[in-house]
Predicted model as a PDB file, atoms N, CA, C, CB and O in Angstrom, pLDDT in the B-factor column:
MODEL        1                                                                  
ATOM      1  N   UNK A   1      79.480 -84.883  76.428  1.00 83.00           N  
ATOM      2  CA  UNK A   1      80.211 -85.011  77.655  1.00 83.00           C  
ATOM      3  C   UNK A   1      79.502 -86.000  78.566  1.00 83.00           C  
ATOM      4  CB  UNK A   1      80.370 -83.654  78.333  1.00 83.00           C  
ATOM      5  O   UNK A   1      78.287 -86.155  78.682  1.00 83.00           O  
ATOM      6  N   UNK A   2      80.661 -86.758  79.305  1.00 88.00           N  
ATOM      7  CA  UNK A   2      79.711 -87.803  80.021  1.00 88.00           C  
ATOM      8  C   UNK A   2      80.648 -87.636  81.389  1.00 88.00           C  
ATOM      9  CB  UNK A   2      79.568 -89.635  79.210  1.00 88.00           C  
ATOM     10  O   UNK A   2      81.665 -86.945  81.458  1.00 88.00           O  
ATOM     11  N   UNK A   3      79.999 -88.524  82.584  1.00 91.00           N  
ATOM     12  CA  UNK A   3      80.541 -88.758  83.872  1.00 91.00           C  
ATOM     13  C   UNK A   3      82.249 -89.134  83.749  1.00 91.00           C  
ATOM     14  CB  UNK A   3      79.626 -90.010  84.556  1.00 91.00           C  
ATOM     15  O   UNK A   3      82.359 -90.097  82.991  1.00 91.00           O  
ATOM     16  N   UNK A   4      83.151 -88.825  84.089  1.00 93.00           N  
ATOM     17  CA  UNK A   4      84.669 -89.041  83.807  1.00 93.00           C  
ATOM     18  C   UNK A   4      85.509 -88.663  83.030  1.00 93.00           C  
ATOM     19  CB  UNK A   4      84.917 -89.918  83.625  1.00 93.00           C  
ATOM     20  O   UNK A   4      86.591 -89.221  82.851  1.00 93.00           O  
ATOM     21  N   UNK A   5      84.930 -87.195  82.207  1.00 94.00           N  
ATOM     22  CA  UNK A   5      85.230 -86.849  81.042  1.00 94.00           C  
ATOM     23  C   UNK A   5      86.256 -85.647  82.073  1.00 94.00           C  
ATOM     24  CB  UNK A   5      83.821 -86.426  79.821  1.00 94.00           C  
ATOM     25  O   UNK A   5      85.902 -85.027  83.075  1.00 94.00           O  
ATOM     26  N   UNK A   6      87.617 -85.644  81.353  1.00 95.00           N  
ATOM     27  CA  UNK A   6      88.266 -84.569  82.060  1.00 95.00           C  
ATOM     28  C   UNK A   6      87.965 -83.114  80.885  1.00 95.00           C  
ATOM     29  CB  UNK A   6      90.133 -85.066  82.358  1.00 95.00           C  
ATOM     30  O   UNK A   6      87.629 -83.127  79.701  1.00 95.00           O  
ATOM     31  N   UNK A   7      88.252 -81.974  81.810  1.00 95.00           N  
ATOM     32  CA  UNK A   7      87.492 -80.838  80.934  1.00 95.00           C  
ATOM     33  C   UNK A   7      87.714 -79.057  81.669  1.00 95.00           C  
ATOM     34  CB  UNK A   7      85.546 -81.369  80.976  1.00 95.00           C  
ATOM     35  O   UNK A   7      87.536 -78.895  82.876  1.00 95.00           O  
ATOM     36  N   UNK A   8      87.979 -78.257  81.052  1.00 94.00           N  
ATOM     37  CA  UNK A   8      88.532 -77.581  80.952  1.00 94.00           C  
ATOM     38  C   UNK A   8      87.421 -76.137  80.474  1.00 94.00           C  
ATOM     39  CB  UNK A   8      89.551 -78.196  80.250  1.00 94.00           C  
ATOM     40  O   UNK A   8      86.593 -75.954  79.582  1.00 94.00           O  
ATOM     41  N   UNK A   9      88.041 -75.204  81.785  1.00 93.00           N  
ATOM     42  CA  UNK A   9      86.798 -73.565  80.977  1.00 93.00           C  
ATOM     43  C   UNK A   9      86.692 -73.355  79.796  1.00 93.00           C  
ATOM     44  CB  UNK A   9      87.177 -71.943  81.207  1.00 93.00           C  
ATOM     45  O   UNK A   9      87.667 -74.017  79.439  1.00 93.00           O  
ATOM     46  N   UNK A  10      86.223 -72.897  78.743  1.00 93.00           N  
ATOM     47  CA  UNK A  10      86.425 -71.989  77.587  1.00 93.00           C  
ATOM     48  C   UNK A  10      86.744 -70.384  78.120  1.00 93.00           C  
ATOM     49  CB  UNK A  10      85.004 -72.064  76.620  1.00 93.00           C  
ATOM     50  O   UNK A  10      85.924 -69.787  78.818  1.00 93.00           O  
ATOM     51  N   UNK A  11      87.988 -69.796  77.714  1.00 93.00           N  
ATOM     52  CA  UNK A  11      88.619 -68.775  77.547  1.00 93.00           C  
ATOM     53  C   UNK A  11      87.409 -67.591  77.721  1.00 93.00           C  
ATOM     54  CB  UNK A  11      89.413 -68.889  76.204  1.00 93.00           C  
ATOM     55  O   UNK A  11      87.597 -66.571  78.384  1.00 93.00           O  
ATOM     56  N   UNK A  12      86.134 -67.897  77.014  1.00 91.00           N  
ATOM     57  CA  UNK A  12      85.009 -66.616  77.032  1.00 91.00           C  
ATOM     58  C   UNK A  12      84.256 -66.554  78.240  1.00 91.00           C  
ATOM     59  CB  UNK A  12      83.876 -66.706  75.867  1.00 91.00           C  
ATOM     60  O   UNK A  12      83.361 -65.724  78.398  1.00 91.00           O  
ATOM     61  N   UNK A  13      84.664 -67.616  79.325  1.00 89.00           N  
ATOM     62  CA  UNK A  13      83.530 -67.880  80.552  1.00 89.00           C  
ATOM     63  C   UNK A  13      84.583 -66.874  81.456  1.00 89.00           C  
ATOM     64  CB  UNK A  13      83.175 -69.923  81.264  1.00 89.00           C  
ATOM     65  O   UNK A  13      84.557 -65.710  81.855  1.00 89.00           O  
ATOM     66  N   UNK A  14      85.662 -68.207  81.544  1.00 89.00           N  
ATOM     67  CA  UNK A  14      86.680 -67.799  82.193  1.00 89.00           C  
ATOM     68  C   UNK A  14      88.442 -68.086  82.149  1.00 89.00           C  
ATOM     69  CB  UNK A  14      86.209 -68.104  83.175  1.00 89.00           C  
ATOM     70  O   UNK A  14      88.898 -68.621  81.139  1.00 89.00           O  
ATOM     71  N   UNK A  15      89.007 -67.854  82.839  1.00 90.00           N  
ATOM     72  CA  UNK A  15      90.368 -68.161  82.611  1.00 90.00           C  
ATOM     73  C   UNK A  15      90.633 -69.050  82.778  1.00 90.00           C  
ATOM     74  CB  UNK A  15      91.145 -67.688  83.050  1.00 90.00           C  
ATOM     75  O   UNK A  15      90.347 -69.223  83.963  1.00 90.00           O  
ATOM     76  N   UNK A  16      91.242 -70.326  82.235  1.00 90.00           N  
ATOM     77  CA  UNK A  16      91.147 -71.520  81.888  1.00 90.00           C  
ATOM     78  C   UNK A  16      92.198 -71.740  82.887  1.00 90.00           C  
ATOM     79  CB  UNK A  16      91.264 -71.923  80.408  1.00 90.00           C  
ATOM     80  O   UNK A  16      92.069 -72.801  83.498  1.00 90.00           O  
ATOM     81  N   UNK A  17      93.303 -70.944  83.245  1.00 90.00           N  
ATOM     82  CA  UNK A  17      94.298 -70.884  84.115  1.00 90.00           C  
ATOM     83  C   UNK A  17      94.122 -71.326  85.734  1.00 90.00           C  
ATOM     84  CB  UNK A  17      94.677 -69.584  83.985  1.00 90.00           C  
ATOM     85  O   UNK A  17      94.601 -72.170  86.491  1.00 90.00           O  
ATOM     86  N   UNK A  18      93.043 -70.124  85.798  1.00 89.00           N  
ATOM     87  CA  UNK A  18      92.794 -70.145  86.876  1.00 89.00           C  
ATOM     88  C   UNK A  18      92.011 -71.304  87.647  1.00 89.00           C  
ATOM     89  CB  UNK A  18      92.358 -69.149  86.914  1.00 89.00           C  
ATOM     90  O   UNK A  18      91.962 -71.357  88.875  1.00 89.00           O  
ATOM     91  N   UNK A  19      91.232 -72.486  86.554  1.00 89.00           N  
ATOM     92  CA  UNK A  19      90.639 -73.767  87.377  1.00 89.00           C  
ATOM     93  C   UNK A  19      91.544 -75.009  87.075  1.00 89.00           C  
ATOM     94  CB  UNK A  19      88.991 -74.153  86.904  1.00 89.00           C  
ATOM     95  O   UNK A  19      91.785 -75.919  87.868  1.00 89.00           O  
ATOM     96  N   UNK A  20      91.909 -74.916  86.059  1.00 90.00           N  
ATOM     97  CA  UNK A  20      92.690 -76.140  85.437  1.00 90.00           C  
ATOM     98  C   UNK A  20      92.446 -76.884  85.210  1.00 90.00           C  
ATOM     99  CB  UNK A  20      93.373 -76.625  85.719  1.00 90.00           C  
ATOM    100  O   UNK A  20      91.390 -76.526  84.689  1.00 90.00           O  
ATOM    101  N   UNK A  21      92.462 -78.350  85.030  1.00 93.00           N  
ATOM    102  CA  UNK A  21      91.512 -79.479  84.332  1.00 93.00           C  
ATOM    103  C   UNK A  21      90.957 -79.916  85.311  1.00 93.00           C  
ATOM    104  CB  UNK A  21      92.094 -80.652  83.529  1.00 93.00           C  
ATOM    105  O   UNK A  21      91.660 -80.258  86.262  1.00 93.00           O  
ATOM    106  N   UNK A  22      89.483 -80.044  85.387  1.00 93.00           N  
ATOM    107  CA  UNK A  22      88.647 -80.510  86.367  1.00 93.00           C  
ATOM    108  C   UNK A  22      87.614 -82.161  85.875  1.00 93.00           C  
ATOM    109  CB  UNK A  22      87.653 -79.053  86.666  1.00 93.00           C  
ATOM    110  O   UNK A  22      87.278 -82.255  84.694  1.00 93.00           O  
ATOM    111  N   UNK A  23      87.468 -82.583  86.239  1.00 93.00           N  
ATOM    112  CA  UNK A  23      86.712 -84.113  86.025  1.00 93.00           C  
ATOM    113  C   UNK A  23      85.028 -83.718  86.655  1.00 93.00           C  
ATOM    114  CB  UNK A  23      87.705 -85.684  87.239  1.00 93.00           C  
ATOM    115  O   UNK A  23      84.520 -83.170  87.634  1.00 93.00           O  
ATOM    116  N   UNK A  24      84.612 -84.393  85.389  1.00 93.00           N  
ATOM    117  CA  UNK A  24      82.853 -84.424  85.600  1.00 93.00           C  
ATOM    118  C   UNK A  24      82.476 -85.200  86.123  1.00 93.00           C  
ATOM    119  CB  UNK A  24      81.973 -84.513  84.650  1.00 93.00           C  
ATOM    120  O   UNK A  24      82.505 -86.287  85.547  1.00 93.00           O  
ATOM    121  N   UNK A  25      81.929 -85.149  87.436  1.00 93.00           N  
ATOM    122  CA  UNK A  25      81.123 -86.091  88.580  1.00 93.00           C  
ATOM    123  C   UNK A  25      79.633 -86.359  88.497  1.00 93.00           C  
ATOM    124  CB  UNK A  25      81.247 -85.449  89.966  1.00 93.00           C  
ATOM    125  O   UNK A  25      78.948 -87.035  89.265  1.00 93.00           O  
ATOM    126  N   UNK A  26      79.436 -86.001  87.911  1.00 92.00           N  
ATOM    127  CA  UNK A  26      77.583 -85.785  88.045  1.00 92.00           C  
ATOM    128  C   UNK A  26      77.418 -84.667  86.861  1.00 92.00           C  
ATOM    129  CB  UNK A  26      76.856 -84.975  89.949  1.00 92.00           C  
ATOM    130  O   UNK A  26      78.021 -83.616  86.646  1.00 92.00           O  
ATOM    131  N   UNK A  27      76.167 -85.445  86.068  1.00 91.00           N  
ATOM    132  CA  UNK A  27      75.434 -84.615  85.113  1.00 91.00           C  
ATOM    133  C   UNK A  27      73.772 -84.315  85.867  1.00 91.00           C  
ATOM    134  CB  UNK A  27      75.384 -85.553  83.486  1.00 91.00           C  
ATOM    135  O   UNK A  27      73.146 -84.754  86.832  1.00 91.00           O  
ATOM    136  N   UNK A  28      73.618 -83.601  85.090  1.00 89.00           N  
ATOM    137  CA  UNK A  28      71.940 -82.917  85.992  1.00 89.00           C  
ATOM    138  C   UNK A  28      71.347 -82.788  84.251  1.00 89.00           C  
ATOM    139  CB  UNK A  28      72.068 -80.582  87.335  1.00 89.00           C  
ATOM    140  O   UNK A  28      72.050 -82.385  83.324  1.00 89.00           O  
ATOM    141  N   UNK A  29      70.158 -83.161  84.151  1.00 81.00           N  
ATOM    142  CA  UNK A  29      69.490 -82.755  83.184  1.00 81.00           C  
ATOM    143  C   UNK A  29      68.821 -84.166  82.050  1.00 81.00           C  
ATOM    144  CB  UNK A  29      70.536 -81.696  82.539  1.00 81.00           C  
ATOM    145  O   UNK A  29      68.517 -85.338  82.273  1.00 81.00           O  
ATOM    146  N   UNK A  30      68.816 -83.210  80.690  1.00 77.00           N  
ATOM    147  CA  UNK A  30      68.050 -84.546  79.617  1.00 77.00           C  
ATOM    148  C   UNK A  30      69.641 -84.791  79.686  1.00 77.00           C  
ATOM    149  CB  UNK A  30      66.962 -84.207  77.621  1.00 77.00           C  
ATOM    150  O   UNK A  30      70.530 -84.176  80.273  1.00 77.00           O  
ATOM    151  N   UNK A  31      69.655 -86.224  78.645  1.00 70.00           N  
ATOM    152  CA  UNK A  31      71.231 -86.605  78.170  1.00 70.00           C  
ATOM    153  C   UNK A  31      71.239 -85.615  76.985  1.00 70.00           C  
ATOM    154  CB  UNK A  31      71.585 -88.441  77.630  1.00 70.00           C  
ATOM    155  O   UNK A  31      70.267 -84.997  76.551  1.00 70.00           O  
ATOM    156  N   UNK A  32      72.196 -85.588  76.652  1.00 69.00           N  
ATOM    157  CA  UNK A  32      72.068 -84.743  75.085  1.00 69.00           C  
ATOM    158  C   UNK A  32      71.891 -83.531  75.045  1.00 69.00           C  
ATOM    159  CB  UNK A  32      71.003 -85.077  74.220  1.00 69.00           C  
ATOM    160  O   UNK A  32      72.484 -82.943  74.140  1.00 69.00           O  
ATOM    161  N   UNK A  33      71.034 -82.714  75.982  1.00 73.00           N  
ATOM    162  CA  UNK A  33      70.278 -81.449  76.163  1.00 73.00           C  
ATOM    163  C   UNK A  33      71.673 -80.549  76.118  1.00 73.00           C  
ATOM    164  CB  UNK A  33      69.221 -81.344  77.714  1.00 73.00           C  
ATOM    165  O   UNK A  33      72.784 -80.956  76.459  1.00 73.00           O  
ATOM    166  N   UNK A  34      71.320 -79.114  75.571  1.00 70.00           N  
ATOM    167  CA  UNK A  34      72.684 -78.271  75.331  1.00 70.00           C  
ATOM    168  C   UNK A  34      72.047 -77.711  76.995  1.00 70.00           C  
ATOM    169  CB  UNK A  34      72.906 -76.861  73.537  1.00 70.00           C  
ATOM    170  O   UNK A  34      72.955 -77.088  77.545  1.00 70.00           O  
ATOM    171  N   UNK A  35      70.843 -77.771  77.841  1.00 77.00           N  
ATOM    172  CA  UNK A  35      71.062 -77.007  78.835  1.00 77.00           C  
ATOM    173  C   UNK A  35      71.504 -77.892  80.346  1.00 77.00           C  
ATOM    174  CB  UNK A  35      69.762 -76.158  78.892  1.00 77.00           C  
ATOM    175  O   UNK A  35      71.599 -77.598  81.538  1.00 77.00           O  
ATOM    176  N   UNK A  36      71.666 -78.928  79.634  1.00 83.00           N  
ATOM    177  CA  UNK A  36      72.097 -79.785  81.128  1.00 83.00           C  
ATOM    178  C   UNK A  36      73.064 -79.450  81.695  1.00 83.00           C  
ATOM    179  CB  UNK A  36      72.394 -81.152  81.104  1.00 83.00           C  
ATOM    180  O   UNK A  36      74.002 -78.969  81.058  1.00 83.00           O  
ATOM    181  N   UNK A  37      73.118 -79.605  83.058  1.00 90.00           N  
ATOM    182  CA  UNK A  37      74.331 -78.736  83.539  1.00 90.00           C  
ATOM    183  C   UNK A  37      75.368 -79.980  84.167  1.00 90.00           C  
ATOM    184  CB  UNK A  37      73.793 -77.415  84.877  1.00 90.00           C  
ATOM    185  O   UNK A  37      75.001 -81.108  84.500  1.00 90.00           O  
ATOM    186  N   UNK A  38      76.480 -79.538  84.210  1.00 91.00           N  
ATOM    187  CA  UNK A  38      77.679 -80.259  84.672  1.00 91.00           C  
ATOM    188  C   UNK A  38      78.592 -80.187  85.936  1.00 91.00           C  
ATOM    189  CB  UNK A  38      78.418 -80.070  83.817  1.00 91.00           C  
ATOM    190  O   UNK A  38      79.465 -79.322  86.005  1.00 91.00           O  
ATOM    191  N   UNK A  39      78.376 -81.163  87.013  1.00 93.00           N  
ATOM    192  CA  UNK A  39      79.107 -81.014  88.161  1.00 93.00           C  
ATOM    193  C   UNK A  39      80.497 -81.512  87.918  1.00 93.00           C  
ATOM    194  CB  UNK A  39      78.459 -81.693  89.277  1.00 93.00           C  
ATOM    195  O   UNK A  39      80.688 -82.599  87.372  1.00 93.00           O  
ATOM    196  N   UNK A  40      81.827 -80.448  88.462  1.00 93.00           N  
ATOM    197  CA  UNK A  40      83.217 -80.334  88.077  1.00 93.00           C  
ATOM    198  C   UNK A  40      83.731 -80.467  88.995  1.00 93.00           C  
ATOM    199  CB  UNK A  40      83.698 -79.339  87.503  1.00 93.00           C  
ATOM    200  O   UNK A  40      83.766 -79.412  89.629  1.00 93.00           O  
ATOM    201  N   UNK A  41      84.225 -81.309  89.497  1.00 92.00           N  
ATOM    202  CA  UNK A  41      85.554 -81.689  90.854  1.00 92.00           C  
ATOM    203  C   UNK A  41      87.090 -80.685  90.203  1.00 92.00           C  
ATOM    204  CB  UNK A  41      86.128 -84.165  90.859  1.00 92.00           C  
ATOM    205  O   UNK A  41      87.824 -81.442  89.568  1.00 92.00           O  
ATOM    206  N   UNK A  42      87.574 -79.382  90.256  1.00 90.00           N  
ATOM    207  CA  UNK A  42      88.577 -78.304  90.133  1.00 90.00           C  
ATOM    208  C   UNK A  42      89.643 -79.348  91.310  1.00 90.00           C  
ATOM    209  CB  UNK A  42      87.907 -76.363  90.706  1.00 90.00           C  
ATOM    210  O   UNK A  42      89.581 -79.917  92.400  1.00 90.00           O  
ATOM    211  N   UNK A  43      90.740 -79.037  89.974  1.00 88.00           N  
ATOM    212  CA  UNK A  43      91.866 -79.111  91.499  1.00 88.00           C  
ATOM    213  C   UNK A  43      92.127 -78.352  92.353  1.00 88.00           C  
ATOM    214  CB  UNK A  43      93.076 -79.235  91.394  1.00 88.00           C  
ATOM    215  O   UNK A  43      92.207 -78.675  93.538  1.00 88.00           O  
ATOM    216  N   UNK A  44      92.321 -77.107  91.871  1.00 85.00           N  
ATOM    217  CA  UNK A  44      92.535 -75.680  92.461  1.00 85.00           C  
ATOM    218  C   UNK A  44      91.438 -75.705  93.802  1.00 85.00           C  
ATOM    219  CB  UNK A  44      92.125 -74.313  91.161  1.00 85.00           C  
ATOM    220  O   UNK A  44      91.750 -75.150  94.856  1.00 85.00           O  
ATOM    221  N   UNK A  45      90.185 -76.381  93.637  1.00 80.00           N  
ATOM    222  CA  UNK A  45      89.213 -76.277  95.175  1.00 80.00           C  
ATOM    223  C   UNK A  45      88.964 -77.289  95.266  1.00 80.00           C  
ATOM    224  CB  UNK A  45      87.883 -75.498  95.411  1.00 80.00           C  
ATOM    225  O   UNK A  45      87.839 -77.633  94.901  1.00 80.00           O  
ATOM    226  N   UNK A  46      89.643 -78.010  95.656  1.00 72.00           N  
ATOM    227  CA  UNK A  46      89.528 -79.696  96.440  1.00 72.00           C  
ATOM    228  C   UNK A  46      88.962 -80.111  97.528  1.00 72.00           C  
ATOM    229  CB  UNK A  46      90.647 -80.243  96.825  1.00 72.00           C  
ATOM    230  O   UNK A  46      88.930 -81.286  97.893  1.00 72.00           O  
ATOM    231  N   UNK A  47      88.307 -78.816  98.321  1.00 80.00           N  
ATOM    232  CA  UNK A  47      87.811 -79.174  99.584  1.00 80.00           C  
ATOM    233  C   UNK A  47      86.340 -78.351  99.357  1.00 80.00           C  
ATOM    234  CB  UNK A  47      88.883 -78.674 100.969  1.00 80.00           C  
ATOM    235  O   UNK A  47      85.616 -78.188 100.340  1.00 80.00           O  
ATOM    236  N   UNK A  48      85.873 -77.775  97.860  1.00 82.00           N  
ATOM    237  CA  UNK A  48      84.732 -77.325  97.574  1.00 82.00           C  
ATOM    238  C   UNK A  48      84.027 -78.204  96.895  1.00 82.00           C  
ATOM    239  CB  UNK A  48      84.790 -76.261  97.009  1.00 82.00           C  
ATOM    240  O   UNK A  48      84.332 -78.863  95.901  1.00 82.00           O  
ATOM    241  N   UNK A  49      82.529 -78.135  97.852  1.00 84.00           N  
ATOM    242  CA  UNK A  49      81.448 -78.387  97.092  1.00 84.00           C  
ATOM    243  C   UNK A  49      81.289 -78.312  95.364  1.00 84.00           C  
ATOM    244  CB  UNK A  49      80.635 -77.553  97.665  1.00 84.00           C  
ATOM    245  O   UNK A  49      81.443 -77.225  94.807  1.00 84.00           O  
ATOM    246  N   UNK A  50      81.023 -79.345  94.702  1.00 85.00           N  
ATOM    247  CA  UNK A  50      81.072 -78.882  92.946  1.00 85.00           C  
ATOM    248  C   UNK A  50      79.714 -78.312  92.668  1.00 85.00           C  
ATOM    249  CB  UNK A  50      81.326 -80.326  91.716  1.00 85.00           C  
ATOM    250  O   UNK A  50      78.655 -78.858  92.979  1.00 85.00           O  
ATOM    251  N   UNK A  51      79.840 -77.192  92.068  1.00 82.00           N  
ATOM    252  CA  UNK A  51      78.562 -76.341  91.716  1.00 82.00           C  
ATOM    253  C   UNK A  51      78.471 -76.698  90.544  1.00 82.00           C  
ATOM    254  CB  UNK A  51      78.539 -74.810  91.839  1.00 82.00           C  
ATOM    255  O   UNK A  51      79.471 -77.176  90.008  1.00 82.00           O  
ATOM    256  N   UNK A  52      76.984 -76.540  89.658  1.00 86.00           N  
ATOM    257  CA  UNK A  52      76.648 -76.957  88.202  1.00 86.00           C  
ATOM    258  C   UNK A  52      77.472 -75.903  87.364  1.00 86.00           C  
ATOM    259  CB  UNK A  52      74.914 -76.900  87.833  1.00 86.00           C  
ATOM    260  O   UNK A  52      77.635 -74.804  87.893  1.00 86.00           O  
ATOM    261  N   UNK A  53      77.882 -76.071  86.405  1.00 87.00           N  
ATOM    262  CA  UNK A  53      77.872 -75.420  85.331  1.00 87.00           C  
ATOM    263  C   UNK A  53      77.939 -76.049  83.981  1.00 87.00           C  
ATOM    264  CB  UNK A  53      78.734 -74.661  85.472  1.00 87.00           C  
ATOM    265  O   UNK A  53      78.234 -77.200  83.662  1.00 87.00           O  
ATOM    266  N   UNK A  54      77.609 -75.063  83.296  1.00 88.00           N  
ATOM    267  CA  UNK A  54      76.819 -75.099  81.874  1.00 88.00           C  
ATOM    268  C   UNK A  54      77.618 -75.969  80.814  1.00 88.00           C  
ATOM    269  CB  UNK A  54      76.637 -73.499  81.223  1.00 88.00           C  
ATOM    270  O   UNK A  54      78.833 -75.808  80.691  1.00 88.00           O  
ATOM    271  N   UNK A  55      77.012 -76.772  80.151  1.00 87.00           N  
ATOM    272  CA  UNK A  55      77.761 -77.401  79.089  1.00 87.00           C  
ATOM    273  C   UNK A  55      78.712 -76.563  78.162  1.00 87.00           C  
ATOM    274  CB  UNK A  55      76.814 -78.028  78.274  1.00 87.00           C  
ATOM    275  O   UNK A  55      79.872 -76.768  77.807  1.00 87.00           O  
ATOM    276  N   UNK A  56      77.817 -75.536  77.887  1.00 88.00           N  
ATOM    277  CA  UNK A  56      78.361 -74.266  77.121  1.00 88.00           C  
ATOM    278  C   UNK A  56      79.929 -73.451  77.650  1.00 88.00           C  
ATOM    279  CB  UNK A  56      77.067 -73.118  77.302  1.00 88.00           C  
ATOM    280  O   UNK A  56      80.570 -72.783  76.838  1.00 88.00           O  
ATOM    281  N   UNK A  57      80.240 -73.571  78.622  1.00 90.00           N  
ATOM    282  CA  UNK A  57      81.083 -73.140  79.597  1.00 90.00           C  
ATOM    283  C   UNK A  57      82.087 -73.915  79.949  1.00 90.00           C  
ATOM    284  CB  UNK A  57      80.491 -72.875  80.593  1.00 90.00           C  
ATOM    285  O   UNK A  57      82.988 -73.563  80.711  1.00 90.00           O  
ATOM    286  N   UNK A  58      81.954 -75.384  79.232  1.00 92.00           N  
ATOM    287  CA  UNK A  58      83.578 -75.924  79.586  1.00 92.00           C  
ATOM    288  C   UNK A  58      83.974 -76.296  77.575  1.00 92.00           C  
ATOM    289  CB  UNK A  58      83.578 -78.015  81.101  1.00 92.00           C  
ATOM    290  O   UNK A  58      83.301 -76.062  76.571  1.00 92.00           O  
ATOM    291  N   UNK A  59      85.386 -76.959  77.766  1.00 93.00           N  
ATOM    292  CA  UNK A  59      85.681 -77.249  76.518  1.00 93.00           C  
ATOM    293  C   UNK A  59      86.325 -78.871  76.878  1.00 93.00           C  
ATOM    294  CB  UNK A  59      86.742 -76.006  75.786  1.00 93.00           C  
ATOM    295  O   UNK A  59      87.322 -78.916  77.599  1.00 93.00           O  
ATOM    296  N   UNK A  60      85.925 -79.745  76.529  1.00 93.00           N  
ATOM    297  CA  UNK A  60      86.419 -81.069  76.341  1.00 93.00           C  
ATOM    298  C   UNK A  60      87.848 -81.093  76.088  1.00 93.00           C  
ATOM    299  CB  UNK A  60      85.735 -81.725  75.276  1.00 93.00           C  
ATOM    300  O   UNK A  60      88.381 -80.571  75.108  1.00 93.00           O  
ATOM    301  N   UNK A  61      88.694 -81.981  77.398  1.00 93.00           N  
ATOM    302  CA  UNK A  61      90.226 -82.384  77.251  1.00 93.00           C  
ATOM    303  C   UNK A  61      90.495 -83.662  76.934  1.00 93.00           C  
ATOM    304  CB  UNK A  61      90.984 -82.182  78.417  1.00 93.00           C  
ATOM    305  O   UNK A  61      91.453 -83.935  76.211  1.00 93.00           O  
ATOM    306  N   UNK A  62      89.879 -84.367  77.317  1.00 91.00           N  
ATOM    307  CA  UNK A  62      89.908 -85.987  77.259  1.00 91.00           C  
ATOM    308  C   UNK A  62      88.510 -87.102  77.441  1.00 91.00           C  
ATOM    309  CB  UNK A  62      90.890 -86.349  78.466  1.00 91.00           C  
ATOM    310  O   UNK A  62      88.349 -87.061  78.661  1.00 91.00           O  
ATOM    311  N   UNK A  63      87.964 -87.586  77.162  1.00 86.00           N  
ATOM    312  CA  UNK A  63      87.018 -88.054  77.062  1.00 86.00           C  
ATOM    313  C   UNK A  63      87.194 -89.910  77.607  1.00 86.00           C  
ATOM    314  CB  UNK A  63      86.642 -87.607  75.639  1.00 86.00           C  
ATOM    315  O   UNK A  63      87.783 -90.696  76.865  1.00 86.00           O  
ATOM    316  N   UNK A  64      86.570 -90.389  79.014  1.00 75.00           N  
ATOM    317  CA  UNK A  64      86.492 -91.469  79.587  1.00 75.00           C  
ATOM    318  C   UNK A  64      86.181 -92.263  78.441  1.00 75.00           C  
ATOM    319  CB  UNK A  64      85.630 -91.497  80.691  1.00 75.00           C  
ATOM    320  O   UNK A  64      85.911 -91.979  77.274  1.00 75.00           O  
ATOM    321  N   UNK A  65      86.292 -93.361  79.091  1.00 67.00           N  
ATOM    322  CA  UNK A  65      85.678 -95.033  78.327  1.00 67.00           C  
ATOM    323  C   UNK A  65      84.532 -94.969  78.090  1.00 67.00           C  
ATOM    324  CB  UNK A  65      85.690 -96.444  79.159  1.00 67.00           C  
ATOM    325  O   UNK A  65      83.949 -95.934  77.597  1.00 67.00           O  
TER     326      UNK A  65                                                      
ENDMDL                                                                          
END                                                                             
């Protein structure tokens, strides 16, 4: 996953419903690392701060240039 990658919960975190496809703004961590974490611009909270979460915790929708 990289910066512009659109992307989506996995079903076991949470309800995929409930955030909807969100775009990755900022990575935190090694590149590559399974623990780097991922900042998510949600449509559903457009006027919230993006908090990290876990690589493990989203599922890839579309993948930038």
């Amino acid at each position: 996953m990289q910066v512009g990658d659109l992307v989506k919960m996995r079903p076991a975190v949470a309800p995929p419903r409930l955030y909807g496809i969100g775009i990755i703004i900022k990575i935190d961590g090694l590149p590559g690392s399974p623990h780097s974490r991922c900042f998510v611009k949600w449509p559903t909270m457009p006027d919230r701060e993006p908090k990290g979460c876990a690589r493990y915790g989203l599922e890839l929708v579309s993948e930038s240039r």
